[in-house]
C-alpha positions in Angstrom: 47.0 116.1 58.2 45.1 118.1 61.3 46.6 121.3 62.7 48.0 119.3 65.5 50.3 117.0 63.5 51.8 120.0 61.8 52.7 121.8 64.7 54.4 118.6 65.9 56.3 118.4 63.4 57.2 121.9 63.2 58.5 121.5 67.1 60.4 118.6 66.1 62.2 120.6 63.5 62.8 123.4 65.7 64.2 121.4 68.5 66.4 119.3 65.7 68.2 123.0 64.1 68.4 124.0 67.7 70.3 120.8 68.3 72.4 121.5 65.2 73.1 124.4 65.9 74.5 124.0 69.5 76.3 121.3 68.3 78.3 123.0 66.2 78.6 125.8 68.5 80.2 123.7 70.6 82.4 122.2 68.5 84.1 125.4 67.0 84.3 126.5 70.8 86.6 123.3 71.7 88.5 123.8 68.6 88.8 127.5 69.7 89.7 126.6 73.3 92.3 124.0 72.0 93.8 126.3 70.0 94.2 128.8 72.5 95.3 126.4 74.7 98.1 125.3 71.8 98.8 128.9 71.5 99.6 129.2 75.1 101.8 126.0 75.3 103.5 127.0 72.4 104.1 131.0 74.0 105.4 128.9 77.6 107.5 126.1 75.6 109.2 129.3 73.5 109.8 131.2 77.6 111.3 128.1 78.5 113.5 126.8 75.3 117.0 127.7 75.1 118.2 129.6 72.2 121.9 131.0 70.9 122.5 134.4 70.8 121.8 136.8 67.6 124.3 135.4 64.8 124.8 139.3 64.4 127.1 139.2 67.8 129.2 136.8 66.5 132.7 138.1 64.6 133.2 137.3 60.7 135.9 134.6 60.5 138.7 134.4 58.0 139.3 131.0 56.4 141.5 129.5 58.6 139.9 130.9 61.2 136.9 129.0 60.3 138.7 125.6 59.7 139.8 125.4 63.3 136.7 127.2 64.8 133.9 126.1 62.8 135.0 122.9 61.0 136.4 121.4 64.0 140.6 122.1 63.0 143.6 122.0 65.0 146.3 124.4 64.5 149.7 122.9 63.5 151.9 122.3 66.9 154.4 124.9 67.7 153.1 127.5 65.8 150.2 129.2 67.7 150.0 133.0 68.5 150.2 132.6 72.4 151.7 129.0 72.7 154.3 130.4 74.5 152.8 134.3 75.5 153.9 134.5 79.1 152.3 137.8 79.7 149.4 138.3 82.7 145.8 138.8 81.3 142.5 137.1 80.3 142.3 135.2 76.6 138.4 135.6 75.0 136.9 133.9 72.8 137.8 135.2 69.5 134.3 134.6 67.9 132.4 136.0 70.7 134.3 137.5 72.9 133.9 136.0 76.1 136.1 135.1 78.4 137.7 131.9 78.5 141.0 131.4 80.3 143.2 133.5 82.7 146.8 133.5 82.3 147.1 132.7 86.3 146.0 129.4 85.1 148.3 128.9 82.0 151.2 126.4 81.9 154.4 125.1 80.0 153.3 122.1 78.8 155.8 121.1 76.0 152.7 119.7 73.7 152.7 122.7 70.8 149.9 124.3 72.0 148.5 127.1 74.5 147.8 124.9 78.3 145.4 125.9 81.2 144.4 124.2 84.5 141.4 126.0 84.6 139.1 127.9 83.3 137.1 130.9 84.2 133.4 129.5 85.6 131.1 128.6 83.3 133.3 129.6 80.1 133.4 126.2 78.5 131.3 122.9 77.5 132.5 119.7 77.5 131.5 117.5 74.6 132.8 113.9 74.0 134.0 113.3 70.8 132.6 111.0 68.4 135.8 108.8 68.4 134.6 107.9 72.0 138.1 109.1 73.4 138.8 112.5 73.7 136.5 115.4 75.2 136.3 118.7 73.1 136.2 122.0 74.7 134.1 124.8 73.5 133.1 127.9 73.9 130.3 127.8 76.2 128.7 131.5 74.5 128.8 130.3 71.1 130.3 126.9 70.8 133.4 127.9 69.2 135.8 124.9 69.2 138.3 125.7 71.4 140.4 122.1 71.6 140.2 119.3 73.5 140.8 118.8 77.5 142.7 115.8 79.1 142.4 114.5 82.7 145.6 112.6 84.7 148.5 113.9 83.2 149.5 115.1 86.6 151.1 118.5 84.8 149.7 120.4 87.7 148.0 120.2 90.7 145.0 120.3 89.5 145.7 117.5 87.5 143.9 118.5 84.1 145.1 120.0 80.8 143.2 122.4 78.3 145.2 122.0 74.8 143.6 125.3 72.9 144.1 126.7 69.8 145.8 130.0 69.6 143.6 130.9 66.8 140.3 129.9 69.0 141.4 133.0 71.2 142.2 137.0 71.6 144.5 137.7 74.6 144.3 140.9 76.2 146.8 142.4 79.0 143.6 142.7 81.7 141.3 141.9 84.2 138.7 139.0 82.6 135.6 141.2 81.2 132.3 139.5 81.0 129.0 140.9 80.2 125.5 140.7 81.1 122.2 142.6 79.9 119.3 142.9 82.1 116.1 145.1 81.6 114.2 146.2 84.6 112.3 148.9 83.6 113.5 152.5 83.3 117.1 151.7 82.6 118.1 154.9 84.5 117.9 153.1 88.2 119.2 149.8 87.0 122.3 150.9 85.6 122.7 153.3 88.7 122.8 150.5 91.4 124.3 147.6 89.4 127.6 150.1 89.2 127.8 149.9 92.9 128.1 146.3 93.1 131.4 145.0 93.9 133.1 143.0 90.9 131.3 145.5 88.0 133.1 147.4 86.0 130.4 149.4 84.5 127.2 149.7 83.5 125.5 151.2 80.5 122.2 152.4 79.4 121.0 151.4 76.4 118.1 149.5 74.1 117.7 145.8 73.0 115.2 143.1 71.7 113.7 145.2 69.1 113.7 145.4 65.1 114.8 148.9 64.9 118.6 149.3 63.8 120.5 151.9 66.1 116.8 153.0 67.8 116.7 156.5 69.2 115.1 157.3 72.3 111.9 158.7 70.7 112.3 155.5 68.6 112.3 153.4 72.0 109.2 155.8 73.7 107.2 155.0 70.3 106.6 151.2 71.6 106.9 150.2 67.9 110.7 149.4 67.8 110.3 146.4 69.8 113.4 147.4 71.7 113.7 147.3 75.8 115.4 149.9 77.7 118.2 147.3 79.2 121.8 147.9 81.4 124.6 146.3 80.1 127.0 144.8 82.9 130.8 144.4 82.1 132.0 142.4 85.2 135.0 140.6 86.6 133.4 136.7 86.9 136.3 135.8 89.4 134.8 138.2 91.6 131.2 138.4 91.7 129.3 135.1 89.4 126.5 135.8 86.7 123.9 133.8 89.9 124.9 137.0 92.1 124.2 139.6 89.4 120.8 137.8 88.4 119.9 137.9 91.8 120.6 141.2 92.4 118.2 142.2 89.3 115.4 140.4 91.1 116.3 142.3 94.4 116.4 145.8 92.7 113.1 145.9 90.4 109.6 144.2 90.7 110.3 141.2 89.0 105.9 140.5 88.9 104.9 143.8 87.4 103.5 142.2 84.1 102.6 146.3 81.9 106.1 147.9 83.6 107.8 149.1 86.0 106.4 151.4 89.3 104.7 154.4 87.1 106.6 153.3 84.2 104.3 151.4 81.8 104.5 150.0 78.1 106.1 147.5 76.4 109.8 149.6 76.4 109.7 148.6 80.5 108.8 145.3 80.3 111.2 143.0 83.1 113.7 140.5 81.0 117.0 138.4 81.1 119.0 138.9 77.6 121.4 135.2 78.2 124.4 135.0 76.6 124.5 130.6 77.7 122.8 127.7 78.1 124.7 128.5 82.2 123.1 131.9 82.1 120.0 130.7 81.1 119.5 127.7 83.3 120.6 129.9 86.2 117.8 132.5 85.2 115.2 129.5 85.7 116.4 128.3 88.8 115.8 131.9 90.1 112.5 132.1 88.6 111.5 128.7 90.1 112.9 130.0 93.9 110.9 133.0 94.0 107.9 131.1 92.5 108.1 128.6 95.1 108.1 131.6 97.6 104.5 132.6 95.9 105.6 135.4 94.0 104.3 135.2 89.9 107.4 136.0 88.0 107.1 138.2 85.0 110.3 138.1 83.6 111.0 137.0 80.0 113.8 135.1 79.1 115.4 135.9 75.5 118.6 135.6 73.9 121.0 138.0 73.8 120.6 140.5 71.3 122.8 143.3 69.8 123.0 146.4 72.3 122.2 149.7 71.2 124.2 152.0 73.7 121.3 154.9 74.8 122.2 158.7 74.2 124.9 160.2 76.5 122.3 162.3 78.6 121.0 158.7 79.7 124.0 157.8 80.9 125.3 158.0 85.0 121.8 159.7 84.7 121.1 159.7 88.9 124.9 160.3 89.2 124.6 163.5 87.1 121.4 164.8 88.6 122.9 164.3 92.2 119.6 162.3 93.1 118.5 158.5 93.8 116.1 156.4 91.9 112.8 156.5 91.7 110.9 153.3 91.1 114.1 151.1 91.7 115.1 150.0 95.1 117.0 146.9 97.1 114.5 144.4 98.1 115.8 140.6 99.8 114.0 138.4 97.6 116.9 135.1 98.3 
């Protein structure tokens, strides 16, 4: 074999591992690329999939508690807590704590058990039961089982009936209470203009999200407790909805600042919802998709509410105390 043949050959083989080698190049950069691509469904699927709230909001239940709320009971007629409590003020779920009916809407009924026309918005699901028949009610927060709703009685006006277990609820003498927790960066300006809204009660600074059991401040500035500095909102829902608080967030921070807000940065500033219900979360989506469709690129996660760690006293009424106005927070018509 000449020279001439061997260096042939030699180019073959050359051109053959280069082949080879580009080959599998190629295929561990698809399998990279899908994975990546995997990675980033699964991270958008996980944005948008509803999820309850942290078991560690829900109350421990006594046994017969349990049997009616959990295991799907009814209380024996007649002998319910507030079958026949005539006093004004809101009854709350007595798992979660939301509220569920208002005694303006509460009626003598004669069937054993406590009887609403109504309920406050978005406080209950309807589920049919498996007997085909009868719808249950339950808690829209938690899905505590509240009873069972029936339409045509013609008992009221209205012309519907919630029959609800006494031992579903906690009636207090006041106003319906609701909550909502938002994180818009520094929680300082969001808690200072949410308390001038009409319908809140109050709002509170404070941390959520994280790992880190009753965080500190420095714990929060550290960016390793995973926590978010978030307002809490206790609000009337008969006068201003959970839609007209979430849109206010969007008005009153830059809901497309991706590392923070304003000067702000890190992962403690980061813009999120915390829903309480499936309501509360589809209503954050429609939002999302609005100003989206307006060209904006939302930032905002999405979680489920988490256990609120109220922030030191010196954070809060912080704007209030210093006699001064925010500083990277301010009203912006977005809807």
């Amino acid at each position: 074999m000449n020279i001439f043949k061997i260096l042939i050959i030699i180019a073959i083989l050359v051109i053959l591992i280069a082949v080879g080698v580009f080959v599998l190049q190629s295929r561990d950069n698809h399998q990279e690329s899908k994975k990546q691509s995997a990675n980033l469904v699964e991270q958008f699927d996980d944005q948008f999939t509803f999820k309850p709230i942290d078991q560690s909001l829900l109350k421990e239940l006594n046994a017969q508690e349990r049997e009616v709320i959990i295991n799907k009971g009814t209380e024996r007629a007649f002998t319910g807590e507030y079958t026949e409590n005539k006093k004004e003020g809101t009854y709350y779920c007595r798992q979660c704590g939301s509220p569920l009916y208002s005694s303006e809407d509460k009626f003598d009924s004669n069937c054993g058990w406590p009887a609403f026309d109504d309920e406050i918005p978005f406080a209950v699901d309807r589920y049919l039961d498996p007997d085909g028949t009868r719808t249950e009610i339950v808690c829209a927060t938690c899905d505590a089982h509240l009873g069972h709703v029936f339409v045509g009685e013609e008992l009221t006006d209205k012309n519907i009936r919630h029959c609800v277990n006494s031992i579903s609820m906690i009636f207090k003498e006041e106003s319906p209470r609701a909550r909502a927790v938002f994180a818009g960066g520094c929680f300082w300006g969001v808690e200072y203009l949410f308390e001038s809204l009409e319908g809140v009660y109050e709002a509170t600074s404070g941390y959520t999200g994280g790992h880190v059991e009753n965080p500190s401040y420095e714990d929060v500035l550290s960016k390793k407790s995973g926590h978010l500095e978030a307002v809490e909102i206790i609000y009337n829902p008969k006068v201003v909805s959970y839609e007209e608080l979430a849109k206010y967030f969007f008005e009153i921070h830059d809901p497309t600042q991706t590392n923070g807000q304003g000067p702000d940065i890190g992962n403690q500033y980061l813009s999120a919802i915390f829903y309480q219900s499936k309501h509360e979360f589809d209503t954050a989506i429609k939002l999302i998709n609005i100003l989206e469709d307006k060209g904006l690129k939302i930032a905002t996660k999405l979680h489920p509410a988490a256990k609120f760690w109220i922030a030191e006293s010196y954070h809060q009424d912080y704007y209030a105390q210093k006699g001064s106005q925010p500083y990277c927070h301010v009203w912006t018509k977005r809807f």
